[in-house]
Residue frames as a rotation matrix with the C-alpha (Angstrom) as fourth column:
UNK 1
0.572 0.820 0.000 0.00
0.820 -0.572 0.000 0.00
0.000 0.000 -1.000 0.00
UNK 2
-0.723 -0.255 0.642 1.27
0.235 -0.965 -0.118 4.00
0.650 0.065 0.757 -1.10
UNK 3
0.442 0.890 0.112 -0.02
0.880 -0.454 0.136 5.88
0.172 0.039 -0.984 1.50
UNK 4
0.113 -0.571 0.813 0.30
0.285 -0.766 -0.577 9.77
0.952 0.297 0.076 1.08
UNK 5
0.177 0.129 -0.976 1.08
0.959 -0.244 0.142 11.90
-0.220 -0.961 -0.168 4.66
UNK 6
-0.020 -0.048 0.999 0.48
0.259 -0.965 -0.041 15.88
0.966 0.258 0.032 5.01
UNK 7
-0.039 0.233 -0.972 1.47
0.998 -0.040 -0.049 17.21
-0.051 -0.972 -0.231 8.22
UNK 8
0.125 0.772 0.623 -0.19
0.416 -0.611 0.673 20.15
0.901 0.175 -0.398 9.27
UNK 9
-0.316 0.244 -0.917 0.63
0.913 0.340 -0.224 21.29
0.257 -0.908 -0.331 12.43
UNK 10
0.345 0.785 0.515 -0.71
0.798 -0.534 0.279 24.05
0.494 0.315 -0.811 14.17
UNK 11
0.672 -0.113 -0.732 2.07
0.661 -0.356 0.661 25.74
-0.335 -0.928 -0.164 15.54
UNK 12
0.188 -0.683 0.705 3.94
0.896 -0.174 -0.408 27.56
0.402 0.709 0.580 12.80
UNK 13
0.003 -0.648 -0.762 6.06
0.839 -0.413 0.355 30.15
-0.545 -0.640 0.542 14.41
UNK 14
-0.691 -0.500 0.522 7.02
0.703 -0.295 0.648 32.13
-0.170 0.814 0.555 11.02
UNK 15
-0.491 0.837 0.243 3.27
-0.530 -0.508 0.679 33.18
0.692 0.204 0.693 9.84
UNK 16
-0.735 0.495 0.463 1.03
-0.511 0.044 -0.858 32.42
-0.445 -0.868 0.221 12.48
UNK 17
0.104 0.902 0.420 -1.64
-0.241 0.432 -0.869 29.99
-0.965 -0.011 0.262 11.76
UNK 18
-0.438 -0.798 -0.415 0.17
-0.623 -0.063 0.780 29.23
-0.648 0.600 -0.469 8.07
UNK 19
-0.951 -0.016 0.309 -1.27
0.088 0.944 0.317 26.12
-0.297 0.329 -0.897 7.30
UNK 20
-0.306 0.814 0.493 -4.56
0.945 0.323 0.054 27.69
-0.115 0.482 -0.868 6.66
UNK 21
-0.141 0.317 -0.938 -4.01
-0.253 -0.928 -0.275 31.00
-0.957 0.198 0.211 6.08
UNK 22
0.738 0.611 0.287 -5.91
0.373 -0.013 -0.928 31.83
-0.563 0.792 -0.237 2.09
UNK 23
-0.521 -0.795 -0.311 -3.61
-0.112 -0.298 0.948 31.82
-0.846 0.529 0.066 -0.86
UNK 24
-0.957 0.154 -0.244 -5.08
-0.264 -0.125 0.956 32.66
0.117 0.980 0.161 -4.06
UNK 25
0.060 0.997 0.038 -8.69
-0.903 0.038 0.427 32.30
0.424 -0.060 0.903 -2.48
UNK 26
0.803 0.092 -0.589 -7.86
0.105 0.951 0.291 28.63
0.587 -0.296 0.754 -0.69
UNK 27
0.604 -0.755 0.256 -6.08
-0.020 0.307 0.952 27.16
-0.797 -0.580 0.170 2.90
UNK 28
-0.170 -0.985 0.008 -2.45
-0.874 0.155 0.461 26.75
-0.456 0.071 -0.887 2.49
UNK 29
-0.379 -0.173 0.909 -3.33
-0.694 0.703 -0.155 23.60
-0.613 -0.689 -0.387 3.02
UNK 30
0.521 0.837 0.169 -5.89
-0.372 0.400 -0.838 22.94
-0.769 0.373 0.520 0.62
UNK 31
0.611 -0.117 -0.783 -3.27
-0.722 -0.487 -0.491 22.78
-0.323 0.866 -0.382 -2.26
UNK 32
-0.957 -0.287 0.042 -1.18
-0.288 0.958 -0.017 19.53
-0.035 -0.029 -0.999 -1.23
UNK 33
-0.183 0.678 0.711 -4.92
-0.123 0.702 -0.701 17.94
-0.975 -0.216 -0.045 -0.54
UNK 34
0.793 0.206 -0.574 -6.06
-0.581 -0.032 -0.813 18.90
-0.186 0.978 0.094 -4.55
UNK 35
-0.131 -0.728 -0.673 -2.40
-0.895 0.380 -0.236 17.37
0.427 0.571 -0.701 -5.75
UNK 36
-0.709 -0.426 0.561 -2.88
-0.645 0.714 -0.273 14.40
-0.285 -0.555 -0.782 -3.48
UNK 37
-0.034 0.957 0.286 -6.58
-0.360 0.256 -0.897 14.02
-0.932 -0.133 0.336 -4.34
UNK 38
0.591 -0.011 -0.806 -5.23
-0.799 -0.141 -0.584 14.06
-0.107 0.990 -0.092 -8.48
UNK 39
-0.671 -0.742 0.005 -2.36
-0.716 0.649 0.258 11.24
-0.195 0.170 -0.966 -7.66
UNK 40
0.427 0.677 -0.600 -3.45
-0.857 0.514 -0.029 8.13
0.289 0.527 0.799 -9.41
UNK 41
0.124 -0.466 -0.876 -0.93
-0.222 0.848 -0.482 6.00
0.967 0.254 0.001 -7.59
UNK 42
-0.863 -0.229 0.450 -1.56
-0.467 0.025 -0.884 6.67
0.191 -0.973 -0.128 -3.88
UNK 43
-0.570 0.456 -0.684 -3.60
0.359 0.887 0.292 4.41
0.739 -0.079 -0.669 -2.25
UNK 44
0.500 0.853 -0.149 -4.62
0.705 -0.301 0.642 6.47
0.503 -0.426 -0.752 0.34
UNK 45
-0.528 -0.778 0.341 -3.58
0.349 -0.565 -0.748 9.62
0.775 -0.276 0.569 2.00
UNK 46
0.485 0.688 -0.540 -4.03
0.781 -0.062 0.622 11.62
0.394 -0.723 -0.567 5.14
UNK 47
-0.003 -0.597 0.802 -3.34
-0.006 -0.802 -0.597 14.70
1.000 -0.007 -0.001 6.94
UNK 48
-0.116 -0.484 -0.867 -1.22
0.970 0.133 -0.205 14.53
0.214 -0.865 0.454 10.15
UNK 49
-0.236 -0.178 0.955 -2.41
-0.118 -0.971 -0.210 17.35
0.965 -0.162 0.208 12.57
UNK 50
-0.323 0.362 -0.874 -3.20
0.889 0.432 -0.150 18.13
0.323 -0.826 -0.461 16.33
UNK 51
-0.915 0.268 -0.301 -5.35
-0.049 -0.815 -0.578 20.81
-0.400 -0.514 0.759 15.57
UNK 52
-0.157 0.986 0.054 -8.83
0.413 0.115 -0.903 21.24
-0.897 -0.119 -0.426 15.81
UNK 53
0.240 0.293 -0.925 -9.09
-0.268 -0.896 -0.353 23.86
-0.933 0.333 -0.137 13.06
UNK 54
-0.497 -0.850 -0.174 -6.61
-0.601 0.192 0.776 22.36
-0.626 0.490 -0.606 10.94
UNK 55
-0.912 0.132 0.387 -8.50
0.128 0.991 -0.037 19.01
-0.389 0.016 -0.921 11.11
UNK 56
-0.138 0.989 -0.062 -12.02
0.422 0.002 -0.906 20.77
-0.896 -0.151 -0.418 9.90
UNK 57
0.166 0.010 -0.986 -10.28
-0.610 -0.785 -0.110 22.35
-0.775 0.620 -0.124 7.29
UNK 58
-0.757 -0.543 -0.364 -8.87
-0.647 0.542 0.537 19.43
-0.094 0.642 -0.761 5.92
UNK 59
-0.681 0.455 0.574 -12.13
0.504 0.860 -0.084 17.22
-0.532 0.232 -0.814 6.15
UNK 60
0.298 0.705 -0.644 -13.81
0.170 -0.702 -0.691 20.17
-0.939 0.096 -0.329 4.11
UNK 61
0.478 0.019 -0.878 -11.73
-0.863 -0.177 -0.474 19.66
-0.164 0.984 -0.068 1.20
UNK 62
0.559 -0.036 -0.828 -11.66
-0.601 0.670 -0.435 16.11
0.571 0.741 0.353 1.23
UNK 63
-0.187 -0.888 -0.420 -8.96
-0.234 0.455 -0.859 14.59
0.954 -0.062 -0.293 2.82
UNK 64
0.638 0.568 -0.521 -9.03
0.175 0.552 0.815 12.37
0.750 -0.611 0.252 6.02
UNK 65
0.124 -0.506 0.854 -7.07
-0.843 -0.508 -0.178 13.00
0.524 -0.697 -0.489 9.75
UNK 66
0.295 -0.430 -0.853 -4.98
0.629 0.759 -0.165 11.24
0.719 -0.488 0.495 11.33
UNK 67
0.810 0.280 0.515 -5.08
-0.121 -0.781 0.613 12.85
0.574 -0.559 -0.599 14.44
UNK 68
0.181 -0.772 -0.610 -1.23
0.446 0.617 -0.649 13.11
0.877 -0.154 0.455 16.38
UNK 69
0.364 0.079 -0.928 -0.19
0.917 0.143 0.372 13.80
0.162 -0.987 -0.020 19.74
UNK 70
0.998 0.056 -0.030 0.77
0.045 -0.959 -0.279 16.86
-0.044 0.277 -0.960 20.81
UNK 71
0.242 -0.958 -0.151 4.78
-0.070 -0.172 0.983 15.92
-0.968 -0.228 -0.108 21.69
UNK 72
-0.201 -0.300 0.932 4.76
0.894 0.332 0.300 15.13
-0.400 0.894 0.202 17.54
UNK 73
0.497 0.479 0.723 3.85
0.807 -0.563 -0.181 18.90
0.320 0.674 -0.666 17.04
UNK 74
0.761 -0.381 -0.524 6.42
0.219 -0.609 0.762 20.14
-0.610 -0.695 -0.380 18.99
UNK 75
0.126 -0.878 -0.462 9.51
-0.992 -0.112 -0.057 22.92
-0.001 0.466 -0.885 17.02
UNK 76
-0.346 -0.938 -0.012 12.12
-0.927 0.339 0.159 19.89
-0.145 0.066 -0.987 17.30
UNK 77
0.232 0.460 0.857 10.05
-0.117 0.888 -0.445 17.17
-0.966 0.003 0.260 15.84
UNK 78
-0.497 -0.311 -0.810 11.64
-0.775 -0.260 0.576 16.23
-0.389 0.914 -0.112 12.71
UNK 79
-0.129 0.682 -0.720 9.43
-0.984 0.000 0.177 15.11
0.120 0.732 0.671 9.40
UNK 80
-0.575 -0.020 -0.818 10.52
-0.313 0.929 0.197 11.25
0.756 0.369 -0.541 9.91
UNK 81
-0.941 0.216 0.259 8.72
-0.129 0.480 -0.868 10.94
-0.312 -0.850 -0.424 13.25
UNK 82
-0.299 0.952 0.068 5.64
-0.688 -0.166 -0.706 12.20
-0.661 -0.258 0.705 12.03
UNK 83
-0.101 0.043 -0.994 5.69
-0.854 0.508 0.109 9.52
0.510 0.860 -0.014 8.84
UNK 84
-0.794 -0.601 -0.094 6.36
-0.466 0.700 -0.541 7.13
0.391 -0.385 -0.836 11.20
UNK 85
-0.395 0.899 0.191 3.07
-0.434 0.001 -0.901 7.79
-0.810 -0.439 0.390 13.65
UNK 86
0.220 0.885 -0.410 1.01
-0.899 0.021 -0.438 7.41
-0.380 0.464 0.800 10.29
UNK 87
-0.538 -0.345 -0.769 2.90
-0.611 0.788 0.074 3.93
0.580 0.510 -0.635 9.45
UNK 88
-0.970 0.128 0.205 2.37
-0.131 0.438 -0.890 2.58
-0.203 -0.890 -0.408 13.00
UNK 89
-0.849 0.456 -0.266 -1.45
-0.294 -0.827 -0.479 3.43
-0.438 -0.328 0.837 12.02
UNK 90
0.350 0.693 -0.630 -2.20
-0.549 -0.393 -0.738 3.11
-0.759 0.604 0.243 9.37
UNK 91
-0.058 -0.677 0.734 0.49
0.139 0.722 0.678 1.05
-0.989 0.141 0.052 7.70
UNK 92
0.962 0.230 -0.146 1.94
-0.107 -0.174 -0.979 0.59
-0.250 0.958 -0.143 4.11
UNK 93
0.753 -0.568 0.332 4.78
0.613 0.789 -0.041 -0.44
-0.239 0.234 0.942 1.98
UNK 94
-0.523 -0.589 0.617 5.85
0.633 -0.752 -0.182 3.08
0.571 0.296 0.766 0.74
UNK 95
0.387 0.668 -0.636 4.88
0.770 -0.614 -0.176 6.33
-0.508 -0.421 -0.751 2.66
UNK 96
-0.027 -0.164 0.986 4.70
0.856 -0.514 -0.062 9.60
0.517 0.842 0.154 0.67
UNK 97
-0.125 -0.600 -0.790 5.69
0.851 -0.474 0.226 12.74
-0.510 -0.644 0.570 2.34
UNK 98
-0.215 -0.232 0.949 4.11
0.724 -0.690 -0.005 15.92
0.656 0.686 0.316 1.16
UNK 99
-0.710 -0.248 -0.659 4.73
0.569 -0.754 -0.328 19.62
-0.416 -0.608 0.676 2.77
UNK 100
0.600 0.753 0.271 1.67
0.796 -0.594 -0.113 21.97
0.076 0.283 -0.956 2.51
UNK 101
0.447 -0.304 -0.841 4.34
0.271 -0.850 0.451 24.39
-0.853 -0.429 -0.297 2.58
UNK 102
-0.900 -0.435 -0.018 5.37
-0.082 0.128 0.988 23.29
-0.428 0.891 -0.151 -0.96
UNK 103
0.544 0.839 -0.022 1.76
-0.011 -0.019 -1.000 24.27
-0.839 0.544 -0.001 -2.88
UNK 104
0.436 0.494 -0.752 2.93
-0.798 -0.175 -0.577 24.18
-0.417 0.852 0.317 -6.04
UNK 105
-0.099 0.018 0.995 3.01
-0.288 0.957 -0.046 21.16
-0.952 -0.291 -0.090 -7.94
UNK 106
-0.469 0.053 -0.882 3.12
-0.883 0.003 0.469 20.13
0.027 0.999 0.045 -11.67
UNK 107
0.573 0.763 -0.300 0.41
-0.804 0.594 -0.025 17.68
0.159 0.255 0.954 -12.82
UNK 108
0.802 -0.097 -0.589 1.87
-0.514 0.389 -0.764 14.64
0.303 0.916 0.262 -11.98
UNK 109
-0.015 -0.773 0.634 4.53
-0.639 -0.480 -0.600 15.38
0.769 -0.414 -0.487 -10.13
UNK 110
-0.261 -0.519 0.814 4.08
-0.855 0.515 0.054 12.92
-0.447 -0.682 -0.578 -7.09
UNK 111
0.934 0.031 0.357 3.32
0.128 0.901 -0.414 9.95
-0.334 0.433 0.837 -9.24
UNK 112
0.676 -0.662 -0.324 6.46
-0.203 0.256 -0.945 10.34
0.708 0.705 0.039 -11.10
UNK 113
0.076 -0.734 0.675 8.02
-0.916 -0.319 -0.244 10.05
0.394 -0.600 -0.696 -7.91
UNK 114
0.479 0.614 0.627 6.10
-0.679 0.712 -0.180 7.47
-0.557 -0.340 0.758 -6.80
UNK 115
0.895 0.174 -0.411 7.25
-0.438 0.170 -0.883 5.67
-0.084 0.970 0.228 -9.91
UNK 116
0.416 -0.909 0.002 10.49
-0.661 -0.304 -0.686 6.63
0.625 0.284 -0.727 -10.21
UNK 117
-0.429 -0.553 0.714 11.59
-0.903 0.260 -0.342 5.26
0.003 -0.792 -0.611 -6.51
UNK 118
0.756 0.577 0.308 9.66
-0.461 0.805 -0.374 1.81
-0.464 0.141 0.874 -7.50
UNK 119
0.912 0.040 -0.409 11.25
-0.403 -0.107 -0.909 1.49
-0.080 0.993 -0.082 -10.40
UNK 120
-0.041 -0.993 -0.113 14.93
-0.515 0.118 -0.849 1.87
0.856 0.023 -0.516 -9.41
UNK 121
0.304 -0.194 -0.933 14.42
0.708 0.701 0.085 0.38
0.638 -0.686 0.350 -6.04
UNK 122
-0.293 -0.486 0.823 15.23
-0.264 -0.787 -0.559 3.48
0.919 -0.381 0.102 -3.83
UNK 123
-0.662 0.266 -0.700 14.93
0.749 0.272 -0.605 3.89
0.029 -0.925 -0.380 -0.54
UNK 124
-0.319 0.302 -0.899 14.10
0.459 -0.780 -0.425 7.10
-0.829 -0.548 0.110 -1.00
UNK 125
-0.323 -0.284 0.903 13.22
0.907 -0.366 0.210 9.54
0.271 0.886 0.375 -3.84
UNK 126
0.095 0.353 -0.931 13.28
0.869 -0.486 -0.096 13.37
-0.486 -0.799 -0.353 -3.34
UNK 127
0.688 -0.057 0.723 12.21
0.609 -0.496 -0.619 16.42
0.394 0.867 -0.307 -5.23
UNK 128
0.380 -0.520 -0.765 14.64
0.037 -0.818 0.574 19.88
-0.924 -0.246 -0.291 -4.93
UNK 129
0.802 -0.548 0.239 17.54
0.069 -0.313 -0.947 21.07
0.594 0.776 -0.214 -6.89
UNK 130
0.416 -0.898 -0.143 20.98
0.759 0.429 -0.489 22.14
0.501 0.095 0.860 -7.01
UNK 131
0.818 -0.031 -0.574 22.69
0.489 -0.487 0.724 24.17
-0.302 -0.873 -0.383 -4.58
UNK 132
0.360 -0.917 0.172 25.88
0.628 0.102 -0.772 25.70
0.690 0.386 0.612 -5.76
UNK 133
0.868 -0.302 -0.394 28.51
0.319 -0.266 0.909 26.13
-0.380 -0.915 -0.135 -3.23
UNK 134
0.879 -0.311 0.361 30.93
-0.015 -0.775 -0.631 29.03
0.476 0.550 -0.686 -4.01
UNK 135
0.337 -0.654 -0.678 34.07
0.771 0.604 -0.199 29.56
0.540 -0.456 0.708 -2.71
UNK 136
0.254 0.349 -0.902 34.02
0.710 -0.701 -0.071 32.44
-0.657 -0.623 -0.426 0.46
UNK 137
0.981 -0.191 0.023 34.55
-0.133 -0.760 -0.636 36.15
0.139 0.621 -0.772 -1.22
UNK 138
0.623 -0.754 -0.209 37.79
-0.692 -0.656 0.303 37.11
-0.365 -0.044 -0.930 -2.26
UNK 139
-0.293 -0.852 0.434 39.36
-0.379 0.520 0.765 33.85
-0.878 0.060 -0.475 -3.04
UNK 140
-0.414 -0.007 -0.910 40.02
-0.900 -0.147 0.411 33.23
-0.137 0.989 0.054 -6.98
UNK 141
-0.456 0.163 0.875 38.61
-0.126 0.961 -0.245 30.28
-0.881 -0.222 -0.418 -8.26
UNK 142
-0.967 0.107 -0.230 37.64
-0.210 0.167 0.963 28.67
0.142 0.980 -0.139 -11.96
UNK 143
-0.084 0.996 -0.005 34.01
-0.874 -0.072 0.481 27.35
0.479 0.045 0.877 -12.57
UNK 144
0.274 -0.067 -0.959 35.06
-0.342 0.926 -0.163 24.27
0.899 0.372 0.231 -12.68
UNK 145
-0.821 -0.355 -0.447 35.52
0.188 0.571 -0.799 24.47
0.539 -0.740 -0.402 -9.05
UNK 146
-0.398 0.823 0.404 32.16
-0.899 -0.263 -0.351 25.49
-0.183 -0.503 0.845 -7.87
UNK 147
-0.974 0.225 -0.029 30.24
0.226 0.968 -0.111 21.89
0.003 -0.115 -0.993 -6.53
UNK 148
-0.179 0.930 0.320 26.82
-0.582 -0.362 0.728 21.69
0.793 -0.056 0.607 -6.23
UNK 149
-0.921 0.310 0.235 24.66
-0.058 0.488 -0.871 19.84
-0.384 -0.816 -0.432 -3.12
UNK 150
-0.549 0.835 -0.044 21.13
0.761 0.521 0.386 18.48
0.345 0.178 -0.921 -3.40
UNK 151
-0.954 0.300 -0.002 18.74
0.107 0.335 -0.936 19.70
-0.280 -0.893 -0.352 -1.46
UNK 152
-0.767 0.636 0.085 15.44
0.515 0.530 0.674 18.56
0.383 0.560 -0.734 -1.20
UNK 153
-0.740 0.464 0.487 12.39
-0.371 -0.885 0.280 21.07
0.561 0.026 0.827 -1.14
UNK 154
-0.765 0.543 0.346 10.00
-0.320 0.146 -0.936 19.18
-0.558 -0.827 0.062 0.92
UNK 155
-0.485 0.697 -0.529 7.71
-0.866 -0.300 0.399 18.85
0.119 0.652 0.749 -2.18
UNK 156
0.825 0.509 -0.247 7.38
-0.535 0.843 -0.051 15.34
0.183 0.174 0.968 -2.39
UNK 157
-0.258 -0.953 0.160 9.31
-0.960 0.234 -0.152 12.53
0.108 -0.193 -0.975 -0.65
UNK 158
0.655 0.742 -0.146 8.69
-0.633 0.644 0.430 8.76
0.413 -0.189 0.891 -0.91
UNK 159
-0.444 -0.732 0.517 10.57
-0.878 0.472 -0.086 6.84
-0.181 -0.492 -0.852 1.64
UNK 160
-0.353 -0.081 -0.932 10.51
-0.027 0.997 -0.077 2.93
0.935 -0.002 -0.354 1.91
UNK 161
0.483 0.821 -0.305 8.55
-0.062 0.380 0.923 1.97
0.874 -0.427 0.235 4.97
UNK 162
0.716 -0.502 -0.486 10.66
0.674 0.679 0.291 -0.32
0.184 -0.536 0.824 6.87
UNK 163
-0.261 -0.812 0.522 13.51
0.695 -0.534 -0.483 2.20
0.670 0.236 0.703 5.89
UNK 164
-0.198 0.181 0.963 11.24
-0.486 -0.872 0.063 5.06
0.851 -0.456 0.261 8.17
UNK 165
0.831 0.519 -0.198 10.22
-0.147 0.550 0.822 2.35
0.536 -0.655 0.533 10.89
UNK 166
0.352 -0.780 -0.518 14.06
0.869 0.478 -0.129 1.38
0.348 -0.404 0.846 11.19
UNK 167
0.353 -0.320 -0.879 14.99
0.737 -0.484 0.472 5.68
-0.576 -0.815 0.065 11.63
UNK 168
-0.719 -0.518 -0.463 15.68
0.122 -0.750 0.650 7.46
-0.684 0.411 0.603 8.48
UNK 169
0.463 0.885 -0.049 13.45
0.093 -0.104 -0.990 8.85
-0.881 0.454 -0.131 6.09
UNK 170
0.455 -0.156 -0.877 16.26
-0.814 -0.471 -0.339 8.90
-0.360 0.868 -0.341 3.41
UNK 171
0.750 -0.450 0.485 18.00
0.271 0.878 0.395 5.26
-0.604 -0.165 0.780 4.25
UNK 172
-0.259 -0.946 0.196 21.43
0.376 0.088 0.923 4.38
-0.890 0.313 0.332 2.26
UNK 173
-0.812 0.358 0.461 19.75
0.428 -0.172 0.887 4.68
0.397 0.918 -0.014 -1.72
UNK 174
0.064 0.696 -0.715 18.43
0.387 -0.678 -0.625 8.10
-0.920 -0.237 -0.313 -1.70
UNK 175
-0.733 -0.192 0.653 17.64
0.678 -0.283 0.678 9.34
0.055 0.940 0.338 -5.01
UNK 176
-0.538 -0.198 -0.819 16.94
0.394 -0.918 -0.037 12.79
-0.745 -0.343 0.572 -6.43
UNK 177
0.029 0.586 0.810 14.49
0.992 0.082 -0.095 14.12
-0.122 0.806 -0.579 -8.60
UNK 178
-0.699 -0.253 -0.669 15.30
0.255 -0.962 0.097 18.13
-0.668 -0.103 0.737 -9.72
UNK 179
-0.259 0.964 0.059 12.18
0.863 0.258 -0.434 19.99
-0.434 -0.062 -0.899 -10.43
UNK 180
0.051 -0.229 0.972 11.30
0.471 -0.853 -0.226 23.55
0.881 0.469 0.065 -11.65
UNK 181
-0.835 -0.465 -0.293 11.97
0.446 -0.261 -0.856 26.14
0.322 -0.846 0.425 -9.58
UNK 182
0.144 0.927 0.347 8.08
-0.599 -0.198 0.776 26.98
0.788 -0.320 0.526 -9.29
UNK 183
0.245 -0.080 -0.966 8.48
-0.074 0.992 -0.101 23.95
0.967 0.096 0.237 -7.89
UNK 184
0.055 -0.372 -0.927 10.53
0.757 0.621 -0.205 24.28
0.651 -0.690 0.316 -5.26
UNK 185
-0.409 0.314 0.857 9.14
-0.760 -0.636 -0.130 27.43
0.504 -0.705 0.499 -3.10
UNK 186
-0.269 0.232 -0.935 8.98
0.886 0.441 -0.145 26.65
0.378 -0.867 -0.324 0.49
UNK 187
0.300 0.484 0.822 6.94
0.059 -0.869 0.491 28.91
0.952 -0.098 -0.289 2.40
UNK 188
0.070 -0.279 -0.958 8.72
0.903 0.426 -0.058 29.92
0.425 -0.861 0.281 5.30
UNK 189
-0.714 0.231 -0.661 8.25
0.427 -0.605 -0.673 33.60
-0.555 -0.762 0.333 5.97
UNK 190
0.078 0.812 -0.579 6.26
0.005 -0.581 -0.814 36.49
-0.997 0.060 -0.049 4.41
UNK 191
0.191 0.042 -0.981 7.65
-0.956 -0.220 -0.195 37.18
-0.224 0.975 -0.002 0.86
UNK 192
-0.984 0.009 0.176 8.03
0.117 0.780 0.615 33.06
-0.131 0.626 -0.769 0.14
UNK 193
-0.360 0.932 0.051 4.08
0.694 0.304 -0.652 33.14
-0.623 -0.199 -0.756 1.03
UNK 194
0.241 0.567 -0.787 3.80
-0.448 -0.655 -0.609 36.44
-0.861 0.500 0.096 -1.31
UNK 195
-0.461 -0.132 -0.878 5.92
-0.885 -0.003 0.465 34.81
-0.064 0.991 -0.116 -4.25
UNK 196
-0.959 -0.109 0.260 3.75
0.033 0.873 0.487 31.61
-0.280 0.476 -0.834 -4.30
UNK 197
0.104 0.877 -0.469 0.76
0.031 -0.474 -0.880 33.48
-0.994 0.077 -0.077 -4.33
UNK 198
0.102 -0.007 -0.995 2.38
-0.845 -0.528 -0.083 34.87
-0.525 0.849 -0.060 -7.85
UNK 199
-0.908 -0.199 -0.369 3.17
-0.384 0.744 0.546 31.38
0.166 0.638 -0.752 -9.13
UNK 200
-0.720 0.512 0.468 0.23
0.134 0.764 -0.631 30.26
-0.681 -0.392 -0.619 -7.98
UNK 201
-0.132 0.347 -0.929 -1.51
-0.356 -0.891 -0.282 32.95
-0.925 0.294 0.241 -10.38
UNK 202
-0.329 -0.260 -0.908 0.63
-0.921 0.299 0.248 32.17
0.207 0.918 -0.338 -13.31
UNK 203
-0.919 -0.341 0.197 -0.34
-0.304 0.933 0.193 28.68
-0.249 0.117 -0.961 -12.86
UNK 204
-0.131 0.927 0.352 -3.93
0.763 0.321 -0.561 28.64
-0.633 0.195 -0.750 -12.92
UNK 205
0.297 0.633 -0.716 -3.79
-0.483 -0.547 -0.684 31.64
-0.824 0.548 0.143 -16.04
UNK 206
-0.581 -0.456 -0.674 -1.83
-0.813 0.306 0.494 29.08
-0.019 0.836 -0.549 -17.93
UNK 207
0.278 0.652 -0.705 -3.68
-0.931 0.364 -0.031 26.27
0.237 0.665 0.708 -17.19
UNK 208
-0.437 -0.745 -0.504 -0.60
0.365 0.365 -0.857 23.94
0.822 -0.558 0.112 -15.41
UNK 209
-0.972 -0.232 0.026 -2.92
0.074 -0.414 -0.907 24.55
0.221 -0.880 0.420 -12.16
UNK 210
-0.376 0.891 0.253 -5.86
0.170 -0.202 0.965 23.80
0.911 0.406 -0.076 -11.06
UNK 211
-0.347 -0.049 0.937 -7.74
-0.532 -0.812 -0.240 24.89
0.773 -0.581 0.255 -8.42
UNK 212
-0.985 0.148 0.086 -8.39
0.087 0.865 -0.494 22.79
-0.148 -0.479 -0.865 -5.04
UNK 213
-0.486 0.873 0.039 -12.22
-0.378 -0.250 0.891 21.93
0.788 0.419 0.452 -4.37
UNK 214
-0.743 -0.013 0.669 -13.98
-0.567 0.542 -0.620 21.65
-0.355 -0.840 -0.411 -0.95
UNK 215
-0.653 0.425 -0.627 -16.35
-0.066 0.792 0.606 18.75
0.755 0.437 -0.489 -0.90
């Protein structure tokens, strides 16, 4: 069994109340549920919260609660625990990992993960991009020495099971999937939350975007 996990919690620190504040006329939130609600290869998803509000928004547009304690909503809870809770739970073979803080999505987009980390056998597969890591001012230096680093945007992450049950959410064979850079806005203060508003725009006047729906 794929099943998907959105956590949600209700303490966000950054923008108060985040996870459902209205972007482009919809919750934060609502915009991982619509992409989760479009995957054709999850089996079932759910949104990981231990708030009331949260939890009323999300069963308004669709999407079921997995209600979590409150020590899993605490600052220093990192993403594998909360994957974990919804294994213990709920169980499954692959768990999918998506960040309502990452709303935008190409069509598609977490199936091809999905896919992708089947396919090759990953433990892991994870969207982002390339970092490039300069050398400090002042010291000379060719292109050809500038490296790059993953990192992974939070968009979409599909871990092996067992692989989160045993303590990592990336295990040994982590593989990388580099996305657009619509893509990979994370909303973490004001102006990330103003520029995905603007991509969010351009996405639904092109058409690459549709809009969530409550139910």
């Amino acid at each position: 069994m794929i099943l998907g996990i959105i956590p949600a919690r209700g303490g966000s620190k950054g923008i108060p109340r985040k996870n459902i504040k209205l972007i482009c006329g919809h919750p934060l939130l609502a915009w991982t549920i619509k992409d989760a609600q479009n995957s054709k290869l999850l089996d079932s998803f759910t949104v990981s919260t231990e708030d009331d509000e949260i939890a009323q928004v999300a069963k308004q547009y669709g999407a079921s609660v997995l209600r979590r304690p409150q020590e899993l909503s605490a600052d220093d809870v990192v993403s594998r625990e909360v994957v974990a809770h919804a294994l213990r739970i709920l169980g499954g073979d692959l768990a999918v990992l998506m960040q309502c803080t990452s709303p935008v999505r190409r069509p598609g987009l977490i199936d091809k993960v999905i896919q992708s980390c089947l396919d090759w056998g990953w433990d892991s597969m994870s969207t982002g991009f390339p970092y490039y890591n300069y050398p400090p001012h002042g010291v000379e230096h060719r292109r050809q020495d500038i490296t790059t680093v993953f990192v992974n945007d939070g968009s979409v992450i599909a871990s092996n099971a067992q692989v989160v049950l045993n303590g990592s959410l990336f295990g040994d064979k982590a593989g990388t999937m580099v996305t657009t850079k619509e893509e990979n806005v994370d909303i973490d203060d004001d102006y990330d939350f103003w520029l995905a508003g603007k991509i969010i725009e351009k996405g639904l006047d092109e058409g690459w975007l549709k809009p969530p729906r409550t139910h």
